[in-house]
C-alpha positions in Angstrom: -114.5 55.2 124.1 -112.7 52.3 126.2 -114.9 50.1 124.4 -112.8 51.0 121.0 -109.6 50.3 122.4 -109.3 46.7 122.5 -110.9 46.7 119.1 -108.1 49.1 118.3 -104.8 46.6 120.0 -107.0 43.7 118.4 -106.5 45.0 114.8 -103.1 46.1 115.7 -101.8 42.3 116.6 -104.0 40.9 113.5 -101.7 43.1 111.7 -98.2 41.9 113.7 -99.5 37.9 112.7 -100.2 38.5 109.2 -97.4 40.7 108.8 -95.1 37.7 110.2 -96.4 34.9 108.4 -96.5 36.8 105.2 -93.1 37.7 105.9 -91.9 34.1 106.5 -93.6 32.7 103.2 -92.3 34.9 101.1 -95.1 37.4 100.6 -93.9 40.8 100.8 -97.3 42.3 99.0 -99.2 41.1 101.9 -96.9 41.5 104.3 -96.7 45.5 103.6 -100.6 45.7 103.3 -100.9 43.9 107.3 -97.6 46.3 108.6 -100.6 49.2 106.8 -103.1 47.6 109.0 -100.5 47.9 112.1 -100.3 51.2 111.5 -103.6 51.7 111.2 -104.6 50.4 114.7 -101.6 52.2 116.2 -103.1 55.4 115.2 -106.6 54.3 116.3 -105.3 53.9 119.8 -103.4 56.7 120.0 -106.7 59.0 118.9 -108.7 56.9 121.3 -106.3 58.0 123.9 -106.4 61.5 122.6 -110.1 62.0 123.4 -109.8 60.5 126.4 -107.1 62.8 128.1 -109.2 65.6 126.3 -112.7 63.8 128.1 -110.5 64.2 131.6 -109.1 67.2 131.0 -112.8 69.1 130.3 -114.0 67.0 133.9 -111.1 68.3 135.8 -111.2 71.8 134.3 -114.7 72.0 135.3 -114.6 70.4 138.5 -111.5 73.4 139.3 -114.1 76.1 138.0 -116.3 75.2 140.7 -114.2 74.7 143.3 -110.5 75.8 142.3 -108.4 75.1 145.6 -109.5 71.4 146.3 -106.5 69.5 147.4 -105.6 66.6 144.1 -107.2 64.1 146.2 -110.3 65.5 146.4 -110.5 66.7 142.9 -109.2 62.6 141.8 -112.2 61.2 143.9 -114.8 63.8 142.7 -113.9 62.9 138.9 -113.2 59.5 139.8 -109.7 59.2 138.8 -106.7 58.5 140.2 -104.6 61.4 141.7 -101.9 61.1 139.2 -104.5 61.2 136.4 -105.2 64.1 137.8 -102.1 66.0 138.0 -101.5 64.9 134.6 -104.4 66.4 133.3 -103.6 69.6 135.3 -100.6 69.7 133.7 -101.8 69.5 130.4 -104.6 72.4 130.7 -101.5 74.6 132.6 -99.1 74.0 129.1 -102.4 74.9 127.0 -102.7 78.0 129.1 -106.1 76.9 130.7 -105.2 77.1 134.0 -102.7 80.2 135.8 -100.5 79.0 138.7 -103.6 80.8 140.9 -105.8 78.1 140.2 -103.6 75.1 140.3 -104.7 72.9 143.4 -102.7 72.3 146.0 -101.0 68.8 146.8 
């Protein structure tokens, strides 16, 4: 997935150029297809993103199935993140009701 990204920002800043220069000659047909195209990467990053806060999530829920008292530090290494990755992600199976306070980590 982080190989789609910069393919993602690449299409995103074609866009912004053509968008620009269509915009400064005049050529508001073109200009509103490249702000389409804009849009289009923008939502192609934000999906790439999507999946992978979903990929880390599904590590670090696993990872606290095994072992659910690890200190974050532990857990960040083990998944090879950073800790605030992790708390992140904890957060975000703990609002989706994945995780009870019982099996949050400690700091």
């Amino acid at each position: 997935m982080n190989n789609l990204f910069p393919g993602a920002f690449v299409v995103t800043a074609a866009g912004a150029v053509t968008a620009v220069v269509a915009a400064a000659q005049d050529n508001f047909g073109l200009c509103a297809a490249a702000l389409v195209t804009v849009a289009a990467g923008a939502v192609g990053a934000y999906l790439i993103s999507r999946s992978q806060d979903a990929a880390t999530d599904r590590a670090v829920l696993r990872r606290l199935q095994e072992s659910p008292h690890q200190p974050v530090e532990v857990l960040a290494n083990e998944v090879g993140l950073r800790p605030a990755a992790v708390r992140l992600s904890i957060h975000r199976l703990t609002k989706a009701g994945m995780l009870t306070p019982k099996t949050v980590p400690t700091e």
